[in-house]
VOPA-725309 format. One line per 8 residues: number of its first residue (from 1); for each residue z, x, y of N, C-alpha, C. Coordinates in steps of 0.2 Angstrom, whole numbers. Each point is the difference from the previous one (the first is absolute). Layout:
% VOPA-725309
NUM) Z X Y Z X Y Z X Y; ...;
This chain:
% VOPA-725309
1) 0 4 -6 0 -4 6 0 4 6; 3 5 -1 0 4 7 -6 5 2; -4 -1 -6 -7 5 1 -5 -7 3; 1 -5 -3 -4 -6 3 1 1 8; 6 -2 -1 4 2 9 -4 4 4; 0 5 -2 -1 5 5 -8 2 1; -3 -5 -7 -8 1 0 -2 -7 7; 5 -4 0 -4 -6 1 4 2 11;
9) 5 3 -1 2 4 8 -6 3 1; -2 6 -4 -7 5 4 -4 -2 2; -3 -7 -3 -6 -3 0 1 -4 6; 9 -3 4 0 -5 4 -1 6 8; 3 7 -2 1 6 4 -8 2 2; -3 0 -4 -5 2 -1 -5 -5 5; 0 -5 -1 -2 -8 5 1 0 5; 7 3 3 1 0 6 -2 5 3;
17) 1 5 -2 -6 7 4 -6 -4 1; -2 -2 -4 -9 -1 0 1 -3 6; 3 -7 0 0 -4 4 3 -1 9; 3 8 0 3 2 4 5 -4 2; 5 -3 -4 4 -3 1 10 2 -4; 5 1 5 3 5 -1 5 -6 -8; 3 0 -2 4 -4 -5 4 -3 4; 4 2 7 4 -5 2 -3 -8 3;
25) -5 4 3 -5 -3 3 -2 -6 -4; -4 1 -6 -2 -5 -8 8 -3 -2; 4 3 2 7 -4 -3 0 -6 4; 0 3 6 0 -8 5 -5 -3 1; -4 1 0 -7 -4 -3 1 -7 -5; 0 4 -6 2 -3 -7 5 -4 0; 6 1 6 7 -6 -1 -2 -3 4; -6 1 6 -1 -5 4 -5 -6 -4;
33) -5 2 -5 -3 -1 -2 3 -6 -5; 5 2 -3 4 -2 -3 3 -7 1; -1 1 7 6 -8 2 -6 -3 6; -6 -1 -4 -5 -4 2 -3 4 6; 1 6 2 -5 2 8 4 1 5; 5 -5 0 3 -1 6 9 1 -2; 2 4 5 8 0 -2 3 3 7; 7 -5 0 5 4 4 1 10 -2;
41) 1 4 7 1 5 -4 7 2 -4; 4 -5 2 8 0 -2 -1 -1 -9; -7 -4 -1 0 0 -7 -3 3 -2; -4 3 2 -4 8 -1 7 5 -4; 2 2 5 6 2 1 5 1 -6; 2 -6 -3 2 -2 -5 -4 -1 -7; -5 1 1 -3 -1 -5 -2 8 -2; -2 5 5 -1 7 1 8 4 0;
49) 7 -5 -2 5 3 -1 1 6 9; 0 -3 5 -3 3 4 6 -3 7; 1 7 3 3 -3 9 -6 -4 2; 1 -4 4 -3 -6 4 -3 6 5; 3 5 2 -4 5 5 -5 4 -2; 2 1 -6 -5 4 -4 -5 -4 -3; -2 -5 1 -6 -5 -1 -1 1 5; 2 0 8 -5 -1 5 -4 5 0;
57) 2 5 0 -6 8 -2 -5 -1 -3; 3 -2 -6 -6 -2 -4 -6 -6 3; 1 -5 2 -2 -5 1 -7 3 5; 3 2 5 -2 5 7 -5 4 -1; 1 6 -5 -5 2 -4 -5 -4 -4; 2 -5 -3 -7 -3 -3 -3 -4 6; 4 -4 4 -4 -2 8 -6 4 2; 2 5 0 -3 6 5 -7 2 -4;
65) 0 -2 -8 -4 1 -5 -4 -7 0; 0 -3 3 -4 -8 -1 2 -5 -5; 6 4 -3 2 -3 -8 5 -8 0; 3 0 9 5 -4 -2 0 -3 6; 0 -7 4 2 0 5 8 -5 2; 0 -2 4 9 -2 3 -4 -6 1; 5 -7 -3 -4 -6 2 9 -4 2; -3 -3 3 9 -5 3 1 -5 -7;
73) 7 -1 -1 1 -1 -6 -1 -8 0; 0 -3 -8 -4 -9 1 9 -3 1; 6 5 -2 5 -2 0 4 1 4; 0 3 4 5 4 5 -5 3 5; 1 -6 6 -5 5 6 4 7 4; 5 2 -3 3 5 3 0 7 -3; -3 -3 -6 -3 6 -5 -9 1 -1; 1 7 -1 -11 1 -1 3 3 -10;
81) -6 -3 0 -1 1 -9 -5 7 1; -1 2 -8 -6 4 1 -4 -3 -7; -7 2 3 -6 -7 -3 -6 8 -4; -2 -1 -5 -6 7 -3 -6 -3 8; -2 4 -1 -8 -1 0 -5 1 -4; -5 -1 1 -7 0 -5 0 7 -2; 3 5 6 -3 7 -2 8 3 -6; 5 -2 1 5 1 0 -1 -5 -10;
89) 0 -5 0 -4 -5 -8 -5 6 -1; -6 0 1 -2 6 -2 3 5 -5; 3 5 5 4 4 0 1 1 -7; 7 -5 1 5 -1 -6 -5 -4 -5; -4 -3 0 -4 -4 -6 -4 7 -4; -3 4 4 -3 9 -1 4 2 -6; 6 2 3 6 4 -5 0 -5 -8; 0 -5 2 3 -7 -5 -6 1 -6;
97) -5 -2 2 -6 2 -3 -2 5 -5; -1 8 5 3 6 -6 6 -1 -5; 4 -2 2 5 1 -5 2 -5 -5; -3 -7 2 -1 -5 -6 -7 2 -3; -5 1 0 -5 4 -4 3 4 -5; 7 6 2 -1 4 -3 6 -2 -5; 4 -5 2 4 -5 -6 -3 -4 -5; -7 -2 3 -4 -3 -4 -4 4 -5;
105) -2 5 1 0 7 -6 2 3 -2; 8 0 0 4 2 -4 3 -7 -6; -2 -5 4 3 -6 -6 -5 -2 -2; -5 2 1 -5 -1 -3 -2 3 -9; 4 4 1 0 4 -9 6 -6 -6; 0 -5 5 6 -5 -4 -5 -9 2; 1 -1 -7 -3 -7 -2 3 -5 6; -3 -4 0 7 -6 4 5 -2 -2;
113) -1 -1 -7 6 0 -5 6 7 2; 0 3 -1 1 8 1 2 -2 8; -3 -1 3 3 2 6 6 -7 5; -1 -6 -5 3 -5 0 7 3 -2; 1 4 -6 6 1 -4 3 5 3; -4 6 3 2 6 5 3 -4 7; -2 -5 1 4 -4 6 6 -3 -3; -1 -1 -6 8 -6 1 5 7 -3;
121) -3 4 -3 6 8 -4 2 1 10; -4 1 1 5 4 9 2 -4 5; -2 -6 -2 6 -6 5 6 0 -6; 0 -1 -7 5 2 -1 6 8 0; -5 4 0 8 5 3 2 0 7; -7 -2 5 2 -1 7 5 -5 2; 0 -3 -4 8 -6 0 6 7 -3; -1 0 -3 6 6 -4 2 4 6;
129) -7 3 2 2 6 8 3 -3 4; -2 -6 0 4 -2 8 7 -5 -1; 1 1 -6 7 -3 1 6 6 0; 6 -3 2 4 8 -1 3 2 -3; 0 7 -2 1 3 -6 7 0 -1; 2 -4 -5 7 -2 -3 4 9 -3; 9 0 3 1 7 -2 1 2 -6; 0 -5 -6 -2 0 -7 -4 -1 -2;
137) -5 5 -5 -5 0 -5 1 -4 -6; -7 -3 -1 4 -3 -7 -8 0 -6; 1 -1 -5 -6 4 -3 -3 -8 -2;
């Protein structure tokens, strides 16, 4: 798992050079992308595990990139949302592309059957991972 890992990192590493686009950069993209195009930065923010200051930088720089603009919020006129742009979808749809291409080439070597059953085997440990690890083992 860690070789997949790190095969399917160089290839998103990889994309983003091509694409001249830095990882932080694609990180808020993709969470913006995430919550339909448009979002308060406060849940950028939290989303991105992030100070609320440290998203405006962010924000600023994709601004200045054409990636992202400030629109007055549909819920609160006293707040600006930040909304993708076309160049900014682009962008992030670019990276998305590459890299689900090169998912679809690697599970490609697995039947749908195969790859049905390789889904439900790692939702079952990923249940296992995310609960907490009790301070007794037991066989």
């Amino acid at each position: 798992m860690i070789r997949l890992t790190r095969h399917l990192r160089a290839v998103k590493e990889r994309v983003l050079v091509d694409l001249d686009l830095p990882a932080h950069e694609y990180d808020t993209l993709h969470a913006l992308a995430g919550r339909g195009g448009r979002a308060a930065p406060s849940d950028l923010a939290a989303d991105l595990a992030m100070a609320p200051a440290s998203i405006t930088a962010r924000v600023d720089t994709l601004l200045r990139r054409g990636f992202v603009r400030r629109i007055p919020s549909t819920v609160d006129r006293r707040r600006v949302d930040v909304e993708l742009t076309e160049a900014g979808q682009a962008a992030w749809r670019g990276a998305m592309e590459v890299q689900g291409a090169e998912e679809h080439r690697l599970l490609g070597a697995l039947t749908v059957t195969e790859r049905r059953h390789l889904s439900d085997l790692l939702r079952r440990v990923l249940l296992v991972a995310e609960q907490p690890q009790s301070t007794s083992q037991t066989d």
